[in-house]
N, CA, C and O atoms as CSV, one atom per row, in Angstrom:
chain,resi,resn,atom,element,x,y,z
A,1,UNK,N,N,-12.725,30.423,83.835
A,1,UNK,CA,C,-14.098,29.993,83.937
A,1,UNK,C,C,-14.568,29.329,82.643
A,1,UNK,O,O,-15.521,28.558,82.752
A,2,UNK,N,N,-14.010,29.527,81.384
A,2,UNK,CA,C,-14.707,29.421,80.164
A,2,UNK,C,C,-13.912,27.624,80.110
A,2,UNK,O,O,-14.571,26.695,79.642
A,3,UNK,N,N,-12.862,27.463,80.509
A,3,UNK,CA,C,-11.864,26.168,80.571
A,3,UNK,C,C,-12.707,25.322,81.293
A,3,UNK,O,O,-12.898,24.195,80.836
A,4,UNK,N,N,-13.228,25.642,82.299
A,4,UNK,CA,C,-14.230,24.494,83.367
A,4,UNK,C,C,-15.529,24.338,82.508
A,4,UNK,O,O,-16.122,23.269,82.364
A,5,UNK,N,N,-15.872,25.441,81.995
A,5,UNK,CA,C,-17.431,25.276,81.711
A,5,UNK,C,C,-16.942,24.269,80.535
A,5,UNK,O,O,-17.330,23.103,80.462
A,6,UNK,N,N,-16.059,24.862,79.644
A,6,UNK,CA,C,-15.671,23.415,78.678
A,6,UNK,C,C,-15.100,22.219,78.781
A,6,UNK,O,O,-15.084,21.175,78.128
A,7,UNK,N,N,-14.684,22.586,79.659
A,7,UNK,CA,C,-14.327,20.667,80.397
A,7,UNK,C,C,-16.074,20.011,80.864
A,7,UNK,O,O,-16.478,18.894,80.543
A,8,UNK,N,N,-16.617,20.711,81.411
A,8,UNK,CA,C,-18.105,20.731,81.785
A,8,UNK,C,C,-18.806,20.282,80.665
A,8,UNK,O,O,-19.086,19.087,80.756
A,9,UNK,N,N,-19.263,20.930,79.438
A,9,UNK,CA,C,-19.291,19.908,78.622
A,9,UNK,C,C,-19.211,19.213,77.582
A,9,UNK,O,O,-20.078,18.742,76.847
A,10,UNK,N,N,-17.341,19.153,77.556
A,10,UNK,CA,C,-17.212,17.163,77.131
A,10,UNK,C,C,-17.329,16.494,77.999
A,10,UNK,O,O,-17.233,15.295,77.739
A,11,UNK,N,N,-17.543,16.813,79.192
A,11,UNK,CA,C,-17.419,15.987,79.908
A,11,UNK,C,C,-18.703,15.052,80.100
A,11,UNK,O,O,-18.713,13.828,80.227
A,12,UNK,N,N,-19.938,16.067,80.087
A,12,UNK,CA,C,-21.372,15.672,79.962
A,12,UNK,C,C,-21.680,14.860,78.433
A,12,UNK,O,O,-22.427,13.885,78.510
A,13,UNK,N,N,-21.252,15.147,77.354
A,13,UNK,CA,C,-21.484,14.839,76.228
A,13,UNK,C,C,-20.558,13.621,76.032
A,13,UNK,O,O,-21.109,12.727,75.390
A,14,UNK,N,N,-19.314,13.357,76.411
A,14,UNK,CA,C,-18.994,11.854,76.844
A,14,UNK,C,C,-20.246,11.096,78.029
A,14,UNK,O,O,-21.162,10.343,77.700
A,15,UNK,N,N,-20.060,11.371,78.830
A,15,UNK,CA,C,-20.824,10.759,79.903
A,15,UNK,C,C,-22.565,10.022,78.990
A,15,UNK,O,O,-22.952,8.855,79.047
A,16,UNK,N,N,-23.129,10.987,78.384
A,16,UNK,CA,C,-24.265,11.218,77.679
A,16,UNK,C,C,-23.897,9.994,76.437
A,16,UNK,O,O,-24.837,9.210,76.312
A,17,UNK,N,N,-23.118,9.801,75.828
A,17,UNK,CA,C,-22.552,9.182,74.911
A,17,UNK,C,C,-22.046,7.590,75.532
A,17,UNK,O,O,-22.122,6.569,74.848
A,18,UNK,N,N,-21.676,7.613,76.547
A,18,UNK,CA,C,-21.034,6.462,76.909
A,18,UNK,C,C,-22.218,5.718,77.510
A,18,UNK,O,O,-22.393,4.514,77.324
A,19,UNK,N,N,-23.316,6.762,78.503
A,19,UNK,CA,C,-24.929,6.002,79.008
A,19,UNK,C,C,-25.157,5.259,77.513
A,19,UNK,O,O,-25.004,4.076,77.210
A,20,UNK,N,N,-25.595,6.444,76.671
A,20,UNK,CA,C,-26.470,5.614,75.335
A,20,UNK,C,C,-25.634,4.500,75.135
A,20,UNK,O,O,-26.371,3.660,74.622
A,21,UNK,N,N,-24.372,3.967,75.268
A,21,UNK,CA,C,-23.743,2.997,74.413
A,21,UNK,C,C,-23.610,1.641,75.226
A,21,UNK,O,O,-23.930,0.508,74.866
A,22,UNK,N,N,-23.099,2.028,76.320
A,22,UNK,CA,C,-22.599,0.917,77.320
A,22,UNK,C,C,-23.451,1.394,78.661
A,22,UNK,O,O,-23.473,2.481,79.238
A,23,UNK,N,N,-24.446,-0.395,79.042
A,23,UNK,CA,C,-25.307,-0.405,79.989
A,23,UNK,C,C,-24.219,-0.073,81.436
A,23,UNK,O,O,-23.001,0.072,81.330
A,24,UNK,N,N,-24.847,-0.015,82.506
A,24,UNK,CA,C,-24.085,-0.052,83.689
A,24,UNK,C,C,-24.123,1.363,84.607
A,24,UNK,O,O,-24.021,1.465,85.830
A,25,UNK,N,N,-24.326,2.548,83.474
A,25,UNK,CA,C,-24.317,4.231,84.432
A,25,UNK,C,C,-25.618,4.188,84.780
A,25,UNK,O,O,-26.421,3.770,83.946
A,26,UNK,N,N,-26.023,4.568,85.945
A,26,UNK,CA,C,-27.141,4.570,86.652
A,26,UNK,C,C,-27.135,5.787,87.331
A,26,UNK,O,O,-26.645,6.177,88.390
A,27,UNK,N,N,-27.844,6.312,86.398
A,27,UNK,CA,C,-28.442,8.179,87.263
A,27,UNK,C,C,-30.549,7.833,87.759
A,27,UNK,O,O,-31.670,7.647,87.285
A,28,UNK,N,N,-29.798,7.961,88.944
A,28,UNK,CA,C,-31.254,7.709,89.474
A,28,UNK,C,C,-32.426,8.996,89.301
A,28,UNK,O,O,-33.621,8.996,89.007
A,29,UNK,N,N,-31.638,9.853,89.573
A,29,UNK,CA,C,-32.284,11.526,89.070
A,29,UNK,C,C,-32.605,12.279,88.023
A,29,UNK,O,O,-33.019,13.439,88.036
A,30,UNK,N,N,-32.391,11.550,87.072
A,30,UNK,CA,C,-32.684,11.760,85.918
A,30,UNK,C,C,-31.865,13.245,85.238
A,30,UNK,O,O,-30.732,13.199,85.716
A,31,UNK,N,N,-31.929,13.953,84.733
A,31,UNK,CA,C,-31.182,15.345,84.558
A,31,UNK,C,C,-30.648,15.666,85.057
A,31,UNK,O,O,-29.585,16.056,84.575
A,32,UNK,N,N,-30.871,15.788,86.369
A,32,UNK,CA,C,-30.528,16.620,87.535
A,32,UNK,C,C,-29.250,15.828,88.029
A,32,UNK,O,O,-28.310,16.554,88.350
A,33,UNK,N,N,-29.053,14.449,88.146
A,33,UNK,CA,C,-28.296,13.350,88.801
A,33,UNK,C,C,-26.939,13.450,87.086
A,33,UNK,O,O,-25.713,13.540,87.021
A,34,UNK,N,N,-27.666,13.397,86.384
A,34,UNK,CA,C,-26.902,13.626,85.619
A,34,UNK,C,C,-26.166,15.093,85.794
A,34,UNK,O,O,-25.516,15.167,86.837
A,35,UNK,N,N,-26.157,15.699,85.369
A,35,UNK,CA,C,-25.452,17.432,85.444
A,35,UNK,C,C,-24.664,16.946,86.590
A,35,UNK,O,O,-23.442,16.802,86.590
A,36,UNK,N,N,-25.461,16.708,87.560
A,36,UNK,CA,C,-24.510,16.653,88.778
A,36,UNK,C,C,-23.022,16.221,88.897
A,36,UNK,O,O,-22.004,16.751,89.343
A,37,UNK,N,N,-23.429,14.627,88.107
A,37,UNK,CA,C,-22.384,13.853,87.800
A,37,UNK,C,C,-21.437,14.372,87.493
A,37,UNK,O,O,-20.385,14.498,88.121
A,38,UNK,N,N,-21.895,14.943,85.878
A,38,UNK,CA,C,-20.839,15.880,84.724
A,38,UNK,C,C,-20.280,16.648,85.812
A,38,UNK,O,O,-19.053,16.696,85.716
A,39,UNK,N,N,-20.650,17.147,86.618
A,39,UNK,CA,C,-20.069,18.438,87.290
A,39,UNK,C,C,-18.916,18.013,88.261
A,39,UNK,O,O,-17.797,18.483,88.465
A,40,UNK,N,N,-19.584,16.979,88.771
A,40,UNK,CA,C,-18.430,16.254,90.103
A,40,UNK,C,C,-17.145,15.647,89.282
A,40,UNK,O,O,-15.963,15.573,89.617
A,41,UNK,N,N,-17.871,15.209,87.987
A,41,UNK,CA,C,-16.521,14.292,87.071
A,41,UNK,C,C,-15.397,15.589,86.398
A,41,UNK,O,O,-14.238,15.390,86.032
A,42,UNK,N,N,-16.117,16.874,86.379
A,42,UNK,CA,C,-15.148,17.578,85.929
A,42,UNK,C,C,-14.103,18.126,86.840
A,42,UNK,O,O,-12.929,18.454,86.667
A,43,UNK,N,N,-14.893,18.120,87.851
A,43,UNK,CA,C,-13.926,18.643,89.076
A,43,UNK,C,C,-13.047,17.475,89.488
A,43,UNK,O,O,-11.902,17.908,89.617
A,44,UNK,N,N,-13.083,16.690,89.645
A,44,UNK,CA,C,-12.496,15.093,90.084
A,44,UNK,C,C,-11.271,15.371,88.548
A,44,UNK,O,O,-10.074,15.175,88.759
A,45,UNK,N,N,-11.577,15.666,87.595
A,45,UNK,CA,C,-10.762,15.861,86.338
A,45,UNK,C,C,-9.606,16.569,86.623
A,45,UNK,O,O,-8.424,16.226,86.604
A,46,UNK,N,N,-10.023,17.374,86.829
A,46,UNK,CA,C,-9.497,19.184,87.304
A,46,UNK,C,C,-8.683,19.167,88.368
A,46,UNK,O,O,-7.523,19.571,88.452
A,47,UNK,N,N,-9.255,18.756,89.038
A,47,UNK,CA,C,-8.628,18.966,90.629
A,47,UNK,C,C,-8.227,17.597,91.606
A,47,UNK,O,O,-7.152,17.344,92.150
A,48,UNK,N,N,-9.068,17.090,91.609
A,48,UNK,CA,C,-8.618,15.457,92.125
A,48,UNK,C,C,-7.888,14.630,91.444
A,48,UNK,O,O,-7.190,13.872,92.117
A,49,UNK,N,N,-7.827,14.529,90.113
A,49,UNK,CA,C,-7.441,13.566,89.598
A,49,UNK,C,C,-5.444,13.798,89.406
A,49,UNK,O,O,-4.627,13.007,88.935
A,50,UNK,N,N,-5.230,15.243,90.014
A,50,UNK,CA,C,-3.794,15.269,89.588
A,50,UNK,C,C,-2.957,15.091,90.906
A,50,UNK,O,O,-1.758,14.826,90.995
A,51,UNK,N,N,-4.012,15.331,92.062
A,51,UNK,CA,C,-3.914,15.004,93.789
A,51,UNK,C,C,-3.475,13.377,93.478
A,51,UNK,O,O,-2.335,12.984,93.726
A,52,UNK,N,N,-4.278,12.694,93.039
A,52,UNK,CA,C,-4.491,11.599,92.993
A,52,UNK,C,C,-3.078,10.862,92.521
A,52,UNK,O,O,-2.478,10.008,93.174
A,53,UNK,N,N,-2.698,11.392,91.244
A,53,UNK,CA,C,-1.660,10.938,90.810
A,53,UNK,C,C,-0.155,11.469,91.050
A,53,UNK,O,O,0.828,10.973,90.500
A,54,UNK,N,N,-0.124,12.427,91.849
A,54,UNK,CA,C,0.904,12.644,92.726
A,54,UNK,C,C,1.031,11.643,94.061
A,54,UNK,O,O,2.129,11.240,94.444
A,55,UNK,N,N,-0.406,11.238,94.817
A,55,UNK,CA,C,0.016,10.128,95.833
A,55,UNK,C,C,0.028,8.574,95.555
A,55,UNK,O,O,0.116,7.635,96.346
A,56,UNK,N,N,-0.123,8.607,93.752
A,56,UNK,CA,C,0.023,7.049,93.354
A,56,UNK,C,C,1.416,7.452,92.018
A,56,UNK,O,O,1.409,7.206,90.812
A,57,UNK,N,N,2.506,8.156,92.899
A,57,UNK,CA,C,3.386,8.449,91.603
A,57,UNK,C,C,4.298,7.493,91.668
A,57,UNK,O,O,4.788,7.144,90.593
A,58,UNK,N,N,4.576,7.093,92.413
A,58,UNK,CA,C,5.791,5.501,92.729
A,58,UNK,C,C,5.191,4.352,92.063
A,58,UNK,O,O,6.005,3.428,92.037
A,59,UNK,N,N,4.107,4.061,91.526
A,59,UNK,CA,C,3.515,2.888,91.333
A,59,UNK,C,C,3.678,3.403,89.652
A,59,UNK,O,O,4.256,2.683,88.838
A,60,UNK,N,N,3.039,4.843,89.251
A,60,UNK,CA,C,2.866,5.051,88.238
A,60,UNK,C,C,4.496,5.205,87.369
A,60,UNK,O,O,4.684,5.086,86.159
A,61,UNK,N,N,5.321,5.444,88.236
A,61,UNK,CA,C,6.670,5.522,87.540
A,61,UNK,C,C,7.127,4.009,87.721
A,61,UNK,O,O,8.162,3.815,87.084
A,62,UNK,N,N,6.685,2.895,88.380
A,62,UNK,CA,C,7.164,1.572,88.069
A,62,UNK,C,C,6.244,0.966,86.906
A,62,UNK,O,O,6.686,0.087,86.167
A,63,UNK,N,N,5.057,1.429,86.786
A,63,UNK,CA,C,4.501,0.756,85.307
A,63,UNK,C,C,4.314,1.894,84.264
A,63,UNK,O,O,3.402,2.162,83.481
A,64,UNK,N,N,5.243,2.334,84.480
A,64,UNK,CA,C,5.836,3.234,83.091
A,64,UNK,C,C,4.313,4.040,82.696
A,64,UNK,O,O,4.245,4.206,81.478
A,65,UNK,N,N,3.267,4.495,83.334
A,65,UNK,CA,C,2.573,5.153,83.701
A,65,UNK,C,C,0.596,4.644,82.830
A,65,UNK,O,O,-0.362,5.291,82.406
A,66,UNK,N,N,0.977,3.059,83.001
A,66,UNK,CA,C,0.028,2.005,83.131
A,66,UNK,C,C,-1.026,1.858,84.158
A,66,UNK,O,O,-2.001,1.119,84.023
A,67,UNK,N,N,-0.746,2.715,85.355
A,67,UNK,CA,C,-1.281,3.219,86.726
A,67,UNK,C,C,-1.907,4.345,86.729
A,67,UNK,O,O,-2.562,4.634,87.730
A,68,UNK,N,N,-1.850,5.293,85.551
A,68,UNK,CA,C,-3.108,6.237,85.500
A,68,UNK,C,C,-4.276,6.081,85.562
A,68,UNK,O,O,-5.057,6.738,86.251
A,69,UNK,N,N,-4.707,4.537,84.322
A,69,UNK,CA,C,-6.216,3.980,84.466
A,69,UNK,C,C,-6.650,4.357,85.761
A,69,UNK,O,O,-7.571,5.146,85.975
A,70,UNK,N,N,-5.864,3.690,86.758
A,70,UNK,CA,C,-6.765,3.319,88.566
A,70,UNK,C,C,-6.416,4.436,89.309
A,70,UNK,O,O,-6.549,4.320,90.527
A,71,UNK,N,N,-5.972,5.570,88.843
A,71,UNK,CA,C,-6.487,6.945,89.212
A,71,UNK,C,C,-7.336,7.523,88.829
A,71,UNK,O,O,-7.726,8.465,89.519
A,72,UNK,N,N,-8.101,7.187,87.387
A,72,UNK,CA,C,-9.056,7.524,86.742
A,72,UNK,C,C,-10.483,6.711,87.875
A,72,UNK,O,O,-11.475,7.060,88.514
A,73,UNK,N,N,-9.846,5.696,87.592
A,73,UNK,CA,C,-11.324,5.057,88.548
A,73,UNK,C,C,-11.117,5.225,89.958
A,73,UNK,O,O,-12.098,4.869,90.612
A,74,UNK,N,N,-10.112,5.673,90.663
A,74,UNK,CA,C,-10.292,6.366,92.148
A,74,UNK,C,C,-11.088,7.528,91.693
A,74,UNK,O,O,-12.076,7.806,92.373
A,75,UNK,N,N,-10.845,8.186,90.750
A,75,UNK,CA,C,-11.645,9.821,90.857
A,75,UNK,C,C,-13.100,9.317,90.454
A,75,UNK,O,O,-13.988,9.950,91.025
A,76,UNK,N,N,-13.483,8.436,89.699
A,76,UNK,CA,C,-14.741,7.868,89.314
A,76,UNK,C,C,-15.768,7.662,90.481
A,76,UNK,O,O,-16.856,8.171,90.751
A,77,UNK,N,N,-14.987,6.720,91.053
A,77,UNK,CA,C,-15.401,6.234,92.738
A,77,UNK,C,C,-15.850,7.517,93.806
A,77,UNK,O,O,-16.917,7.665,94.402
A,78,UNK,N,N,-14.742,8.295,93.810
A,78,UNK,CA,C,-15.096,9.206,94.604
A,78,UNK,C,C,-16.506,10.155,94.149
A,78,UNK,O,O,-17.124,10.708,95.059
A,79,UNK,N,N,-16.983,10.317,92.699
A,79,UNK,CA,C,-17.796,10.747,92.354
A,79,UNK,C,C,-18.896,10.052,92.765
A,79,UNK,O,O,-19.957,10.544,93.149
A,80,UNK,N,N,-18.640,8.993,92.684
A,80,UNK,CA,C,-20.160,7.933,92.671
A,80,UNK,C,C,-20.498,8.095,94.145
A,80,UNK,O,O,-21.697,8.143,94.419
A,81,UNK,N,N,-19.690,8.178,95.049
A,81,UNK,CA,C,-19.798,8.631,96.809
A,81,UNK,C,C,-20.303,10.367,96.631
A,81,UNK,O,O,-21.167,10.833,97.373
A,82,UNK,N,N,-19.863,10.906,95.929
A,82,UNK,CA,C,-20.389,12.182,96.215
A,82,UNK,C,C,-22.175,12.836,95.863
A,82,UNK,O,O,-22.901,13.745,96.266
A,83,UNK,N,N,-22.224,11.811,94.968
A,83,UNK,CA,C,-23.302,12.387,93.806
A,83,UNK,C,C,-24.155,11.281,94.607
A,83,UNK,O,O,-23.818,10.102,94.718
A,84,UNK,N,N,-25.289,11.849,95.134
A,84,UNK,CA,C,-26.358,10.643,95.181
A,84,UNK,C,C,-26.959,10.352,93.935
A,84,UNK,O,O,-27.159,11.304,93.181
A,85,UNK,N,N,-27.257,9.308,93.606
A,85,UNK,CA,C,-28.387,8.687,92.551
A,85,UNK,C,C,-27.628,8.229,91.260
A,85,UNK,O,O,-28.185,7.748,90.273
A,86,UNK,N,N,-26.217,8.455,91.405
A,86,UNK,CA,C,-24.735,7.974,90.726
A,86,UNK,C,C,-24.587,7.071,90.655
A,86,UNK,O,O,-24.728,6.881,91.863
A,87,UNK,N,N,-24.404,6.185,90.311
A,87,UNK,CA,C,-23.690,4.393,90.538
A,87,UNK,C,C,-23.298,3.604,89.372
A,87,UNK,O,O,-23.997,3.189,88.447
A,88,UNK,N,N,-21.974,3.469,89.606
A,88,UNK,CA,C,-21.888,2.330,88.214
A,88,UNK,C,C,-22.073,0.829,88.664
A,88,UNK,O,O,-21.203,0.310,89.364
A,89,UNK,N,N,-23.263,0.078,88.248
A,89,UNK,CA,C,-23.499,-1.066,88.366
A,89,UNK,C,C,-22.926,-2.230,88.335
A,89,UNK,O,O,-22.779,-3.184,89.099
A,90,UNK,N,N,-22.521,-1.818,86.856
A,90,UNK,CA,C,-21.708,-2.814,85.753
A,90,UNK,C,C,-21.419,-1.984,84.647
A,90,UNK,O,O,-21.894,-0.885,84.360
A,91,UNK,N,N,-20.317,-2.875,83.896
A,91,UNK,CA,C,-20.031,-2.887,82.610
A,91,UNK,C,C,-20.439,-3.596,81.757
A,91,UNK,O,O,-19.801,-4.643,81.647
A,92,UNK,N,N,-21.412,-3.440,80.959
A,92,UNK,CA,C,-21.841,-4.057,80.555
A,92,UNK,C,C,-22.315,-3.714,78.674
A,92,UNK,O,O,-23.299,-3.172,78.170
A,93,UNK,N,N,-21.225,-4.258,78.160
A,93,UNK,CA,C,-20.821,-3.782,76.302
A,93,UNK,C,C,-22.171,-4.955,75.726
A,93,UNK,O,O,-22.465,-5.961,76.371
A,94,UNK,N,N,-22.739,-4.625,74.639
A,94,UNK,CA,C,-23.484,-5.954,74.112
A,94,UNK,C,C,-22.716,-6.354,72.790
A,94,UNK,O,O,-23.050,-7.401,72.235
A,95,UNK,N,N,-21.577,-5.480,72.187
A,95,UNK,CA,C,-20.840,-5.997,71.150
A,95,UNK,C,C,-21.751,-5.423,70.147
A,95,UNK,O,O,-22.878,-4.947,70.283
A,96,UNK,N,N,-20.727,-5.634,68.720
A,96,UNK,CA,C,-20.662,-4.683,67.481
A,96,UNK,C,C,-20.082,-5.594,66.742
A,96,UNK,O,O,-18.987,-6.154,66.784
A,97,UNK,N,N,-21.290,-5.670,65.840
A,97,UNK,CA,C,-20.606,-6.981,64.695
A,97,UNK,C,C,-21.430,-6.526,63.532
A,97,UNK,O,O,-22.643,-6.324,63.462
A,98,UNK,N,N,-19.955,-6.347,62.133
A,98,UNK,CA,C,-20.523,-5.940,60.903
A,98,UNK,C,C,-19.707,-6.243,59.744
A,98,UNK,O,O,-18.687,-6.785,60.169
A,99,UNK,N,N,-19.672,-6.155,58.539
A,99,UNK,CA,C,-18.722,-6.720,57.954
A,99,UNK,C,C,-17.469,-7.220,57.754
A,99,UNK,O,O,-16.886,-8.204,57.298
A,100,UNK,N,N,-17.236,-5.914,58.394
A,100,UNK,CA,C,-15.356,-5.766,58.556
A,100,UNK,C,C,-14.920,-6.154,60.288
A,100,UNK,O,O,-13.922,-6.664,60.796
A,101,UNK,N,N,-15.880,-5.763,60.698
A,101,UNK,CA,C,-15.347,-5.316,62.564
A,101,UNK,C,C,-16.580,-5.862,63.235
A,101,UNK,O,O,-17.772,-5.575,63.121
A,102,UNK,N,N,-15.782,-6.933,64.134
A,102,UNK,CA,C,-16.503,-7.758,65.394
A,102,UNK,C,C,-15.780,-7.336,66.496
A,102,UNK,O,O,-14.569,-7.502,66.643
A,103,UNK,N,N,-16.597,-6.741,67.338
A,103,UNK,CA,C,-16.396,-6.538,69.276
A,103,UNK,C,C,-17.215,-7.473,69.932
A,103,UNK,O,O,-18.359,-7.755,69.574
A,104,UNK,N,N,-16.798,-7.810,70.609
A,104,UNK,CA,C,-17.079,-9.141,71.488
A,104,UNK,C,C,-18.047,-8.285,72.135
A,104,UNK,O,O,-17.931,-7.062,72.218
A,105,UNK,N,N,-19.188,-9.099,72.679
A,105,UNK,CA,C,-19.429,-8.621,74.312
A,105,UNK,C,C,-19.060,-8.576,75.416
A,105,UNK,O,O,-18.750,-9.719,75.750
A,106,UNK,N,N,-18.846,-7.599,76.531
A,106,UNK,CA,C,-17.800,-7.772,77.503
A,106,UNK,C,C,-18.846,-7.122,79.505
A,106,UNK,O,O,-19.366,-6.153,80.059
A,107,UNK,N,N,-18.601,-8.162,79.639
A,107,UNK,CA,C,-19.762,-7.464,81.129
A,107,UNK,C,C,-18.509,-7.790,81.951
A,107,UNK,O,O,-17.679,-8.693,81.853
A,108,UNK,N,N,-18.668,-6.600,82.923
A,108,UNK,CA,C,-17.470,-6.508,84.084
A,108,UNK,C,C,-18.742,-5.890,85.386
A,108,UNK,O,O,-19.859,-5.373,85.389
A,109,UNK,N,N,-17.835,-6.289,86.248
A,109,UNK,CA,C,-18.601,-5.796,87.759
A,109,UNK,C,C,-17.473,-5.520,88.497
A,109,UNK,O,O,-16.398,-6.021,88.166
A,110,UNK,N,N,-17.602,-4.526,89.804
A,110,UNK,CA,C,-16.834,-4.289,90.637
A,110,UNK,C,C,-15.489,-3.257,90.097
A,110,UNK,O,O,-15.717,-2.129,89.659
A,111,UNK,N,N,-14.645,-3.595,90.159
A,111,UNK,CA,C,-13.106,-2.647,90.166
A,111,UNK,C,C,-13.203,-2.073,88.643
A,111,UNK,O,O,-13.311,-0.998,88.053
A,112,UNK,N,N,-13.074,-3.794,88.318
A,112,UNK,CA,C,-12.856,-3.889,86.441
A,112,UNK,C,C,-14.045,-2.866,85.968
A,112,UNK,O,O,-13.717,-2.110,85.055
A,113,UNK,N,N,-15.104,-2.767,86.361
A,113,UNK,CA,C,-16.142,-1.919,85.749
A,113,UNK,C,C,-16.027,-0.335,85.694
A,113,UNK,O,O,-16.474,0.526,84.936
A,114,UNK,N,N,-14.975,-0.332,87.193
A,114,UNK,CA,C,-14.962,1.487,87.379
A,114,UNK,C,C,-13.895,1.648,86.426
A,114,UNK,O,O,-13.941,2.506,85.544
A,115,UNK,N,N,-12.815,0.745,86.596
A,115,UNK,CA,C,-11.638,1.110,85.139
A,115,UNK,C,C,-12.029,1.159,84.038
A,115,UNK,O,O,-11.668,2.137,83.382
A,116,UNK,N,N,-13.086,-0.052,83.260
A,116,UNK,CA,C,-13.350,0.263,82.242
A,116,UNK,C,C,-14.120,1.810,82.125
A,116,UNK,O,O,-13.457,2.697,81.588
A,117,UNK,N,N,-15.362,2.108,82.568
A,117,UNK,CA,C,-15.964,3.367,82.639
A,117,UNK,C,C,-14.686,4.387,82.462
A,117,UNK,O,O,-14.400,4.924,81.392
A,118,UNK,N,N,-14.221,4.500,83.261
A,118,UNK,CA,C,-12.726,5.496,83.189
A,118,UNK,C,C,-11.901,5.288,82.103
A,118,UNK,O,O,-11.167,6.245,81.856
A,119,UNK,N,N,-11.826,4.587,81.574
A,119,UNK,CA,C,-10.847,4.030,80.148
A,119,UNK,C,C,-11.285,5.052,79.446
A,119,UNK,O,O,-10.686,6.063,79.078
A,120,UNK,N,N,-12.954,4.538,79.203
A,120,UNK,CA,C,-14.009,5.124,78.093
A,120,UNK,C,C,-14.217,6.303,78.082
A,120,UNK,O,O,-14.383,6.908,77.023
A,121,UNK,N,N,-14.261,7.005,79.506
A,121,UNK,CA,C,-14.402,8.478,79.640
A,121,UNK,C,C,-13.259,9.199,79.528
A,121,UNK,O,O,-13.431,10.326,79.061
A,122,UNK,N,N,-11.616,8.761,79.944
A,122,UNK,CA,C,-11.074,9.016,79.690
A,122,UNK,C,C,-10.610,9.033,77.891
A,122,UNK,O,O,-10.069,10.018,77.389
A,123,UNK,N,N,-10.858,8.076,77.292
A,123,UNK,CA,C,-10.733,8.472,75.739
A,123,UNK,C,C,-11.316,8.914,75.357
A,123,UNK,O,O,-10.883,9.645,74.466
A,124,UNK,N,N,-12.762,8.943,75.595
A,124,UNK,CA,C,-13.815,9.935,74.677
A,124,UNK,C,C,-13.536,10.897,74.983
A,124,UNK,O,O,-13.332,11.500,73.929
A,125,UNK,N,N,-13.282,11.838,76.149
A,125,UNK,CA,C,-12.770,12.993,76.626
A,125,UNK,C,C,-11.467,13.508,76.091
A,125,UNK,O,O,-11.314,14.728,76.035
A,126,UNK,N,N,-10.312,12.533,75.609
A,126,UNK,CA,C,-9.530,13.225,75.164
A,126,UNK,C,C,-9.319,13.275,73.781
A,126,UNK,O,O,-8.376,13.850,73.237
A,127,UNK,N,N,-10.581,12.413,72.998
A,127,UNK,CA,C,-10.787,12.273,71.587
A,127,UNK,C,C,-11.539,13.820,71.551
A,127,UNK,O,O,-11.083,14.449,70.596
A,128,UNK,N,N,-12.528,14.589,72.293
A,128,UNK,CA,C,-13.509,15.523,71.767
A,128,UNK,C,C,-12.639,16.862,72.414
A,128,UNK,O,O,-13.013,17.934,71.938
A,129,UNK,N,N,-11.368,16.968,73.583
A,129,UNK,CA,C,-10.494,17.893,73.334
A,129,UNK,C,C,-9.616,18.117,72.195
A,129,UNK,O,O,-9.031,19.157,71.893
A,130,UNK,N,N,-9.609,17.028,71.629
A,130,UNK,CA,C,-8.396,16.403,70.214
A,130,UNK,C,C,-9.330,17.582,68.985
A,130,UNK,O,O,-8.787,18.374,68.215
A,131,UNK,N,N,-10.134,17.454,69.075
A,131,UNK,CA,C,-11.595,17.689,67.903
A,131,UNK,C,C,-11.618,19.109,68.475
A,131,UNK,O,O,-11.554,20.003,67.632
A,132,UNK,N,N,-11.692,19.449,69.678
A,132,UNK,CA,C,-12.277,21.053,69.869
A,132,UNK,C,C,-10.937,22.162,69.345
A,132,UNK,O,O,-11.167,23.362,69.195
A,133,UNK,N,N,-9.648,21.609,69.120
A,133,UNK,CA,C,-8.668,22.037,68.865
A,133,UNK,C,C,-8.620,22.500,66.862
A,133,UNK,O,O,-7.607,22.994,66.367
């Protein structure tokens, strides 16, 4: 129980982190739509996401396991169907430019948007297990 509640939340505190940064997460419910989210994304983590990559394991063992991303954004997807008031819109980065380091701006819609979201949640998530260690 203490493993879920902490997957629960990095999972919220990415999610929370990735809204403030990059436009496109749309919680229509405000708190409530949120938590929800966190909650469906941890379980989709937990439990769907390894379903998932057992029935996309032929694809993932031909791109040398380059095919996880679009299991990340199948489990994304399925959240956004579960959770009313959920939706990723877009991707939509406005870029980071400073002395040393320029990021482009980058707007995605459709597929590309649920992968990116999943990229992001997937690294911030395994950057703040990296840190809780």
């Amino acid at each position: 129980m203490k493993r879920i509640f902490r997957h629960f939340l990095i999972e919220a505190l990415a999610l929370y982190f990735i809204n403030k940064n990059v436009n496109g997460l749309i919680f229509d419910g405000g708190l409530k739509t949120f938590a929800l989210a966190s909650a469906a994304i941890t379980l989709a983590t937990l439990f769907g996401k390894p379903v998932i990559n057992v029935l996309l394991l032929p694809l993932n063992l031909v791109t040398f396991g380059l095919f996880r991303w679009v299991s990340s954004a199948i489990a994304l997807y399925l959240v956004t169907l579960l959770v009313d008031g959920f939706r990723v819109a877009a991707f939509n980065y406005g870029g980071y430019v400073s002395k040393w380091l320029e990021i482009p701006s980058v707007s995605l819609r459709g597929i590309p948007a649920f992968i990116a979201f999943s990229f992001l949640i997937s690294l911030l998530t395994s950057f703040l297990h990296w840190l809780r260690r």
